[in-house]
C-alpha positions as CSV (number, residue, x, y, z in Angstrom):
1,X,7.7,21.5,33.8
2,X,10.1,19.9,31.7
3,X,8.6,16.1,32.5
4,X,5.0,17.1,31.7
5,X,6.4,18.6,28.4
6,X,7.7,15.1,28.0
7,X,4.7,13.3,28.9
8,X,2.8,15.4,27.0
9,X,4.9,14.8,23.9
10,X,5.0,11.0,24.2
11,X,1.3,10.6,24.3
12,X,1.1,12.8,21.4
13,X,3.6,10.7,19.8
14,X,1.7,7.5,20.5
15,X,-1.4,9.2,19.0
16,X,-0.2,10.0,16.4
17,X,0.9,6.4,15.5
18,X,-1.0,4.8,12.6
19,X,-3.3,1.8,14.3
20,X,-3.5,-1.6,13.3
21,X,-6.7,-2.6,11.8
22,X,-8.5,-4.3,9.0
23,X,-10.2,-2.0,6.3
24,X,-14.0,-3.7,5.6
25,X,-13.7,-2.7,1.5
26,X,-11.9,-0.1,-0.6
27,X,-13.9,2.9,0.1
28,X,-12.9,2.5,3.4
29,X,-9.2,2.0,2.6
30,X,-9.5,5.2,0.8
31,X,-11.2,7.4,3.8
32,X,-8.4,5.6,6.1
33,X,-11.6,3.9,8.5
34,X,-10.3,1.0,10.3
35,X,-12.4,-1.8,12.1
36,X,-11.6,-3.8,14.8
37,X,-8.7,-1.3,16.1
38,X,-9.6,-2.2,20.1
39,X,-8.0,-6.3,19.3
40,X,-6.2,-7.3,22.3
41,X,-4.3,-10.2,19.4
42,X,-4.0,-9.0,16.1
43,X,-1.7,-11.8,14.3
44,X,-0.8,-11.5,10.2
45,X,-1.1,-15.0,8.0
46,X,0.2,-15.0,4.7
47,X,-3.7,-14.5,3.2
48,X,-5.2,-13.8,6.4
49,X,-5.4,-11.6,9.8
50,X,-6.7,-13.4,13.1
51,X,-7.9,-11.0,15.3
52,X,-8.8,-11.7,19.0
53,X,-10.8,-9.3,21.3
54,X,-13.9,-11.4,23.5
55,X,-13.9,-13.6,20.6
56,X,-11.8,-14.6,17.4
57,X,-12.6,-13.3,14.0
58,X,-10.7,-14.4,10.9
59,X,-10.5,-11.7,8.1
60,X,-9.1,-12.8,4.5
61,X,-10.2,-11.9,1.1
62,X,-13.9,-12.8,1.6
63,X,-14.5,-10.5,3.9
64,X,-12.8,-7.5,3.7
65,X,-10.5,-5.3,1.6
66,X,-7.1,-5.8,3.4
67,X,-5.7,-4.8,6.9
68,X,-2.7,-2.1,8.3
69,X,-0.7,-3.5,10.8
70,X,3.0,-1.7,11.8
71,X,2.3,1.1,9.7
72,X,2.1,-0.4,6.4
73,X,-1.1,-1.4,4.6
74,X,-2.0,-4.4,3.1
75,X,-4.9,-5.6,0.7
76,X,-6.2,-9.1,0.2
77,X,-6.2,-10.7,-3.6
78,X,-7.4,-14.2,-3.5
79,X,-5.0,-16.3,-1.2
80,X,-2.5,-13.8,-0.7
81,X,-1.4,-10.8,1.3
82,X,0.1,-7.8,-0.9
83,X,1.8,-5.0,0.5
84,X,0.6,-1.5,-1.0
85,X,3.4,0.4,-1.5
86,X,1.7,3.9,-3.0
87,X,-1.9,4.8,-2.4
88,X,-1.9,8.3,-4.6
89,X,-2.3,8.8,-8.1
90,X,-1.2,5.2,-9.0
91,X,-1.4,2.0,-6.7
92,X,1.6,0.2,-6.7
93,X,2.0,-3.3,-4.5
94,X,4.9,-5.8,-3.4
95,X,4.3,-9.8,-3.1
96,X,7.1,-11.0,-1.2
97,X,7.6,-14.2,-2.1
98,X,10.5,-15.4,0.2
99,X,12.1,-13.9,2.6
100,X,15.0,-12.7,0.5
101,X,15.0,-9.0,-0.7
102,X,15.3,-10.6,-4.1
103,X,12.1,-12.7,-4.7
104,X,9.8,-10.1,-4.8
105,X,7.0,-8.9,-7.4
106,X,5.5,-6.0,-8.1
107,X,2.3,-4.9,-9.4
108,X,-0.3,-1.7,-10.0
109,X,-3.6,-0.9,-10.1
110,X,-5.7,1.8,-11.4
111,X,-7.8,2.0,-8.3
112,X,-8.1,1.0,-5.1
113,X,-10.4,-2.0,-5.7
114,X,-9.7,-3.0,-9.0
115,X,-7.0,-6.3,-10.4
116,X,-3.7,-6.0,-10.1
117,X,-1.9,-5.9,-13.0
118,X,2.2,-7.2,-13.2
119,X,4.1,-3.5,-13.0
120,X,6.2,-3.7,-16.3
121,X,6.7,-0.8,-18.6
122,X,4.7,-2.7,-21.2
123,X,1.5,-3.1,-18.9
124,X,1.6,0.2,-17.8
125,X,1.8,1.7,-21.5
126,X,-1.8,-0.2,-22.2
127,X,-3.0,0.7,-19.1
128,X,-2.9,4.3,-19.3
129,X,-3.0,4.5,-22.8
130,X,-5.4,7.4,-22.9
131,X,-2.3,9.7,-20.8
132,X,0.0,10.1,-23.5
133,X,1.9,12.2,-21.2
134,X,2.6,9.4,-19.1
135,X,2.8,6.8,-22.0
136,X,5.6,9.1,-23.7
137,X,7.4,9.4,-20.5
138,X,7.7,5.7,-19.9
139,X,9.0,5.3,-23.5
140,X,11.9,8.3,-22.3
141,X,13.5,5.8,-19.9
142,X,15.9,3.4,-20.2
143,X,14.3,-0.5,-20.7
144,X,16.4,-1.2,-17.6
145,X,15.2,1.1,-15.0
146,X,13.9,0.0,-12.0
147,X,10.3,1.3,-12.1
148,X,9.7,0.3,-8.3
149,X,12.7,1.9,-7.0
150,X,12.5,4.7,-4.3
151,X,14.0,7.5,-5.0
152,X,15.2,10.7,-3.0
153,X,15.2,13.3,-1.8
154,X,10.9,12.1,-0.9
155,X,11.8,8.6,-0.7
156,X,8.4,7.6,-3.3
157,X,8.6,5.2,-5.8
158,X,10.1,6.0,-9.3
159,X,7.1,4.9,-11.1
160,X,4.2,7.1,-9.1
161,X,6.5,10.1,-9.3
162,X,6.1,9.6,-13.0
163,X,3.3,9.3,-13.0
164,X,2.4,12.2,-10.4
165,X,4.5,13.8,-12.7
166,X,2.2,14.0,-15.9
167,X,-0.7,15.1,-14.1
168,X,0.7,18.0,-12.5
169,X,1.4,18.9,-15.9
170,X,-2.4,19.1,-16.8
């Protein structure tokens, strides 16, 4: 009994594991509906995602909104590949631009489809000038805060908790 609770558990587990994928465009992104899940190769590029299945199709920025692979998600933006980081409320992405921890950027967006704005105090404020809630808040912290820093005990990012934040208080 005990090894078909086990079996039974580890399938569920594997289930349950987010796919790799690409997402066609943003409305799809946003209803989590990945395409070409079955690939038998599915290798990242730094703007692009090869995926091999019969035959071998090329997805980049042309053709589709961005692509999951390992459990994180990933949107195109001209010739590069930019991690999204938080998908609710506010959309927050990372561009790593070496492989050190240090040479990263960071940027949001208003919604899923639309530019990508450098994530600075500044460019938020004129972003989301019509929530003063939010606007006063970001003028409450300290100039040096770290705005894409995860913080406990949920483990999301400063700046969508913020922001999640003033909208629970409407």
């Amino acid at each position: 009994m005990k090894k078909i609770y086990c079996i039974f558990y580890c399938l569920c587990y594997l289930e349950s594991k987010a796919q790799d994928g690409v997402y066609p465009n943003s409305q799809a992104f946003e209803k989590e509906q990945l395409i070409a899940t079955n690939a038998v190769v599915f290798k990242e590029r730094y703007s692009s995602v090869k995926v091999k299945n019969g035959s071998t199709k090329i997805y980049n920025f042309k053709n589709a909104f961005g692509y999951r692979k390992g459990e994180k998600d990933w949107r195109f933006v001209g010739n590069k590949s930019y991690e999204i980081l938080n998908k609710k409320g506010i959309y927050v992405y990372r561009l790593d631009i070496s492989n050190e921890m240090s040479n990263q950027l960071y940027y949001f967006s208003k919604e899923a489809d639309s530019e990508l704005i450098s994530l600075s105090k500044r460019n938020l404020r004129k972003a989301y000038s019509d929530n003063q809630d939010f606007v006063e808040l970001l003028n409450s912290i300290h100039w040096q805060t770290r705005l894409e820093e995860v913080i406990p005990p949920f483990n999301t990012l400063r700046i969508a908790e913020l922001y999640n934040y003033t909208l629970a208080k409407k």
